[in-house]
N, C-alpha and C positions, 0 to 999 in steps of 0.2 A: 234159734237165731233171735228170737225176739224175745224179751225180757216181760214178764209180769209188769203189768201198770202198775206204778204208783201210784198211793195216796197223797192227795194233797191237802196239804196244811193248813190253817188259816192264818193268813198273809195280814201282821198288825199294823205293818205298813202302808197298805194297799191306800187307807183315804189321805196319808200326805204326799203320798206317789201322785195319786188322782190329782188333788191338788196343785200340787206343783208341773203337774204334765199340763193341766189347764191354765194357767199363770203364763209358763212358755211359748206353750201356742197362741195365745192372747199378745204377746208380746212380737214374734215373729210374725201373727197379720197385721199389727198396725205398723211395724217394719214397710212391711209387704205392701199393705195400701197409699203409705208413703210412695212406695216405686209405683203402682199404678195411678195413683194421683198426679205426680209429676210428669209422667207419660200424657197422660188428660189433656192437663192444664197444660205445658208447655214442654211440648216436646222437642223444641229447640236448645230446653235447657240441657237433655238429653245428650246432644251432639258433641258439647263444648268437652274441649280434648281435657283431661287431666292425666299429663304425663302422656305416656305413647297409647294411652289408651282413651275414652269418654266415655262421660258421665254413668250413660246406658251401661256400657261393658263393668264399669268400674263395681258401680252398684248393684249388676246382678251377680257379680262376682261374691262379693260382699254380704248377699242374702244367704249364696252357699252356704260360704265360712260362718255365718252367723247360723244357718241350721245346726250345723257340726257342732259348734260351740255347744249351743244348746241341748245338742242331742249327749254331747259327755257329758254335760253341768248335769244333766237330769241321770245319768248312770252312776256319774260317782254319788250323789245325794241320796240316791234311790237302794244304792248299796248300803249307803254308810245305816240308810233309817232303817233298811233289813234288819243288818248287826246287830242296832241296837234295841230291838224292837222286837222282833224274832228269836227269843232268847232261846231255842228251844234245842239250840243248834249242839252236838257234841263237839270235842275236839278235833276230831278228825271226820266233821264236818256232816255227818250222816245224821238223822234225825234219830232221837230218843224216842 
């Protein structure tokens, strides 16, 4: 039932992966301290409706979607630096 471990490769991608995951995250907490900043300081501005919803709802709606984003921006990049980087790959995808 259970297959032999693999060996694993060395990944030449791994430090602009690293990088680029740290860049993201960096990005998505000062997103983020923006919303608890404005919580802080004026949580009345919080309330004020935009559309059928406010601020609060609008915004933490907005962090979701903005993680998601993030989280493919860094799939597809992180793929693509694989590919090209990780030459090591046959055609039908199995390691040489």
């Amino acid at each position: 039932m259970h297959e032999p471990s693999k060996e694993w490769k060395k990944d030449d991608a791994s430090s602009i992966k690293e990088l680029l995951g740290l860049w993201l995250f960096l990005l998505y907490c000062l997103v983020y301290i923006g919303f608890i900043t404005i919580n802080v300081v004026s949580p009345k501005f919080m309330a004020i409706d935009v559309g059928s919803f406010n601020v609060a709802i609008t915004y933490g709606l907005g962090l979701i979607v903005l993680a998601m984003v993030l989280a493919f921006a860094y799939n597809h990049v992180s793929t693509h630096a694989e590919e090209l980087l990780n030459n090591n790959q046959g055609r039908d995808g199995e390691t040489e």
